[in-house]
C-alpha positions as CSV (number, residue, x, y, z in Angstrom):
1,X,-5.1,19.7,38.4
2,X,-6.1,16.4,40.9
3,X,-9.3,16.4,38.6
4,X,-8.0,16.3,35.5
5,X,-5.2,13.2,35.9
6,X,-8.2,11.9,37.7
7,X,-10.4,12.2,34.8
8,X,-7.4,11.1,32.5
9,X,-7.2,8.1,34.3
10,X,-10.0,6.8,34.4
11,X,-10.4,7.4,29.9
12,X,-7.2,6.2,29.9
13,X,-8.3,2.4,32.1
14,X,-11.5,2.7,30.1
15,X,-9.4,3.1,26.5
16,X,-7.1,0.1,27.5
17,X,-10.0,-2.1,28.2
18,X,-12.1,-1.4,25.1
19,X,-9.1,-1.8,22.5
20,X,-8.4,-5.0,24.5
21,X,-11.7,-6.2,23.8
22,X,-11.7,-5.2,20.3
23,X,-9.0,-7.7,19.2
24,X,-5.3,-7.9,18.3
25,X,-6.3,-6.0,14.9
26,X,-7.2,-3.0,16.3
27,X,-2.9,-2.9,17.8
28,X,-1.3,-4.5,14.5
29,X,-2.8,-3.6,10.8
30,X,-6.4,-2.6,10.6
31,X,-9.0,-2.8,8.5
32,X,-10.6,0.3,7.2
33,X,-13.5,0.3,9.3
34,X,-11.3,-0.3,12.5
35,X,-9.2,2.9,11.3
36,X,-11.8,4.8,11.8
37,X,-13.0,3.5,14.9
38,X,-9.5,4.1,16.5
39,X,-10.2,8.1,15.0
40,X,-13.3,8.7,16.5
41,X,-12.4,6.8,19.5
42,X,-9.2,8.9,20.3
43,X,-10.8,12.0,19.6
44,X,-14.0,11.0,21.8
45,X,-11.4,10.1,24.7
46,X,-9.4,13.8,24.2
47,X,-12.6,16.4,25.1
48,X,-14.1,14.9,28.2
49,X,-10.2,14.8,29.4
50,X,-9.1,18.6,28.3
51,X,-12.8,20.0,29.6
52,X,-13.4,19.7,32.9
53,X,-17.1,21.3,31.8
54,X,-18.0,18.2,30.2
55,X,-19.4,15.1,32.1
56,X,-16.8,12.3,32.1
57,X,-19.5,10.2,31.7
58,X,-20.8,11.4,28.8
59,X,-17.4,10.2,27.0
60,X,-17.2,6.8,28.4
61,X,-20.7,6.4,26.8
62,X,-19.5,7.6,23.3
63,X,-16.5,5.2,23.6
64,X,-18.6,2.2,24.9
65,X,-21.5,3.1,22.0
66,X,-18.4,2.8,19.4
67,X,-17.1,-0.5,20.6
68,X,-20.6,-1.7,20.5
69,X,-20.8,-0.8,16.8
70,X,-17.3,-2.2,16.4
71,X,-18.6,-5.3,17.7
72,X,-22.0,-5.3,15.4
73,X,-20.0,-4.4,12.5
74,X,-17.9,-8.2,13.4
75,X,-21.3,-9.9,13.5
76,X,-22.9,-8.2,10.3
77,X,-19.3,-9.2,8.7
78,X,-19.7,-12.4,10.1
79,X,-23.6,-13.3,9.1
80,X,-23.0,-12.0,5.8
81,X,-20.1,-12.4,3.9
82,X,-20.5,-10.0,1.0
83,X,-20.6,-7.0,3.5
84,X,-17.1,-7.6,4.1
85,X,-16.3,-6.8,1.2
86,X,-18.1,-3.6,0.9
87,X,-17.2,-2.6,4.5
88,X,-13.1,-3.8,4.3
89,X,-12.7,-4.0,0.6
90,X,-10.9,-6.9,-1.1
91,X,-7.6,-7.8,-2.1
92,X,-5.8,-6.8,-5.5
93,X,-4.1,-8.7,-7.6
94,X,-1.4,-6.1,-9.2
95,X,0.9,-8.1,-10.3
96,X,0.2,-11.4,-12.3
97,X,1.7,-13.8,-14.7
98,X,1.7,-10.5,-17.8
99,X,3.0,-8.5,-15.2
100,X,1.2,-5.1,-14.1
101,X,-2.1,-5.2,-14.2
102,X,-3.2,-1.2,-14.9
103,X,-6.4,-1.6,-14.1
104,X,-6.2,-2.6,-10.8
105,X,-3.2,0.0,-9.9
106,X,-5.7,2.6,-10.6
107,X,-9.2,1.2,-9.1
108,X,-7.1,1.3,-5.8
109,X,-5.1,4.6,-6.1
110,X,-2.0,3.6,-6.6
111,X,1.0,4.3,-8.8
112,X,3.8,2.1,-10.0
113,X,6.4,3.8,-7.9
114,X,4.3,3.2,-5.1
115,X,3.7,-0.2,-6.4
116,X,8.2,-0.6,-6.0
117,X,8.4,0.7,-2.8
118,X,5.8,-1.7,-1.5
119,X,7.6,-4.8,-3.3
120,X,11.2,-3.2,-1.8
121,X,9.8,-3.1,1.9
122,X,9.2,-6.8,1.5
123,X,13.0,-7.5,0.1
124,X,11.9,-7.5,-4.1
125,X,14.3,-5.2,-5.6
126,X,12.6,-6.0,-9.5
127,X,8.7,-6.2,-10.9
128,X,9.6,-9.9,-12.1
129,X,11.1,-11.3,-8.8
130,X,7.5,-12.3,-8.0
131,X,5.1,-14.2,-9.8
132,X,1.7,-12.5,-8.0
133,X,1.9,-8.9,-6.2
134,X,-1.1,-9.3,-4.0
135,X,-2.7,-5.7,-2.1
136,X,-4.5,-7.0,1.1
137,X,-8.1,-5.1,2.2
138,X,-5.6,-3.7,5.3
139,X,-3.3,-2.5,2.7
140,X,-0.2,-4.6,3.2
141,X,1.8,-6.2,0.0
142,X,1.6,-9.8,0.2
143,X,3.9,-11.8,-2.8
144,X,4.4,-15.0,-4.2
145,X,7.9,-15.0,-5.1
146,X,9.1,-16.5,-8.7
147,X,11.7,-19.2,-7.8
148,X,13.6,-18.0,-10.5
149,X,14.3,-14.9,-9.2
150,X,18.1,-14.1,-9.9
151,X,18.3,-10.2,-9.6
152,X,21.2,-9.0,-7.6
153,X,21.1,-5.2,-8.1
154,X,18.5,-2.4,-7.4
155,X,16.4,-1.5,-10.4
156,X,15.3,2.1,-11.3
157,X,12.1,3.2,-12.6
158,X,12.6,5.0,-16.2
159,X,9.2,5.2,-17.6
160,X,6.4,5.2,-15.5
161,X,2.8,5.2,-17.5
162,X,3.9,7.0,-20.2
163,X,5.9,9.3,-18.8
164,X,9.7,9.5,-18.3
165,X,11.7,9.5,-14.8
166,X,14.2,12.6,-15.8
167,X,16.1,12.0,-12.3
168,X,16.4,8.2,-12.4
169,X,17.8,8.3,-16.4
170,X,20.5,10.7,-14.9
171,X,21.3,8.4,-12.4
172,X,21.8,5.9,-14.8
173,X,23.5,7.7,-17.1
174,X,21.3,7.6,-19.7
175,X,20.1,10.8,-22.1
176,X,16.4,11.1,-24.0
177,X,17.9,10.2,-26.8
178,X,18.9,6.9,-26.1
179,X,15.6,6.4,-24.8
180,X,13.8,7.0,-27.7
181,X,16.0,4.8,-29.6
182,X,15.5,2.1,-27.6
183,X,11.5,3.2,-27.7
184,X,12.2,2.7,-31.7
185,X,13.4,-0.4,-31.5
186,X,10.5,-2.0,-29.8
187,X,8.4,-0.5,-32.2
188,X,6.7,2.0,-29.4
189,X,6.2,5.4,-28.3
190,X,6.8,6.6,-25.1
191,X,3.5,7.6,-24.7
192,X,2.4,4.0,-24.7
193,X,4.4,2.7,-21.8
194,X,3.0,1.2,-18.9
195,X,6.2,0.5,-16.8
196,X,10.5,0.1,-17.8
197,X,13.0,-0.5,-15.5
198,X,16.8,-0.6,-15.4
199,X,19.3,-2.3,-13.1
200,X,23.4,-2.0,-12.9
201,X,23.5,-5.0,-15.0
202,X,21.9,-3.9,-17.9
203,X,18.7,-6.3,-17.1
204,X,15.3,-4.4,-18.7
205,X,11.9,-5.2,-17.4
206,X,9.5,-3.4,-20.2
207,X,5.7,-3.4,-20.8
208,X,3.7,-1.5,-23.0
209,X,0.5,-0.6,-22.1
210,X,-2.2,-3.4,-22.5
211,X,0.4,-6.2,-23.3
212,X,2.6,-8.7,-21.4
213,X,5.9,-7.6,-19.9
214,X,9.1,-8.3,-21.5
215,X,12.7,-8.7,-20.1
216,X,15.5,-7.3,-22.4
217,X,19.2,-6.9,-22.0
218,X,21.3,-4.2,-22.8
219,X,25.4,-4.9,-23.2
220,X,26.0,-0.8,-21.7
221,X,26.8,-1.9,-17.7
222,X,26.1,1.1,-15.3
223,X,26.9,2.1,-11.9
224,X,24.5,3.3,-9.2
């Protein structure tokens, strides 16, 4: 038992000086490539610790061979710029000035509603309270916010690419058949949707697929 918290302690002082070293990244958000360092690193630091059997030096070795890749990975970054963006990726621009941008949405995986509850973690309750919806390389949602922004109530997602939200039109009150008449009057199919939202105050943020966004009002108020 004395062995083992021994050995613990010692991957534990080890751990704590090579994240230290590595930078403030490695404790806040990382970069793909650091992800997967802190993986292999905390896997690396659980066998020499659970198996008495295997040589406790052997696993300060693998953890001191991954810092020392960390740390060529930060030159090779450094030296050569276009490797970052193959090793950490790039930002995306997802939302700009004709609102959703498809493309990018699906190079990096994502889906509109994902795309909301991004913009709701950082306090945008509706697509057009910001100008540019920016995805950093670590992932996080970075926004420049439109100065006009004047929403006031939470908006629901009816019509997500091409497809309708059967839950949120209840919530809302509204039926399939209203939607399709409102589909008719823009002179679209529902197929051919990209994105429409609803809030309490009858405020519509719509965009068909391949064109500039549009915000519509509708005089029916609704409660949510």
């Amino acid at each position: 038992m004395a062995i083992v918290f021994i050995r613990t302690a010692i991957i534990f002082i080890t751990l704590l000086l090579v994240m230290r070293l590595m930078g403030k990244s490695q404790i806040g958000e990382m970069q793909p490539f650091e992800f997967v360092i802190t993986l292999l690193i905390a896997e690396l630091a659980c066998i020499p610790m659970a198996d008495t059997s295997i040589p406790l030096l052997y696993g300060i070795i693998a953890i001191i061979a991954i810092f020392i890749l960390h740390q060529i990975v930060l030159l090779i970054d450094t030296w050569f710029k276009p490797m970052k963006t193959v090793i950490c990726g790039s930002p995306a621009v997802v939302i700009n000035k004709n609102g959703l941008d498809e493309y990018q949405l699906k190079k990096n995986n994502l889906d509109i509603s994902d795309l909301i509850e991004s913009m709701r973690v950082a306090g945008y309750f509706s697509l057009d309270d910001v100008y540019y919806g920016i995805y950093e390389a670590n992932g996080s949602f970075s926004a420049l916010e439109n100065p006009d922004k004047s929403t006031s109530s939470l908006s629901l997602l009816l019509i997500e690419n091409g497809k309708a939200d059967k839950k949120n039109l209840a919530v809302c009150g509204m039926t399939q058949d209203e939607i399709q008449s409102f589909l008719k009057e823009q002179n679209t199919k529902l197929k051919d949707v990209l994105v429409m939202t609803l809030n309490s105050e009858g405020r519509i943020y719509f965009q068909k697929k391949g064109e500039k966004y549009k915000i519509l009002k509708t005089e029916v108020k609704r409660e949510w």
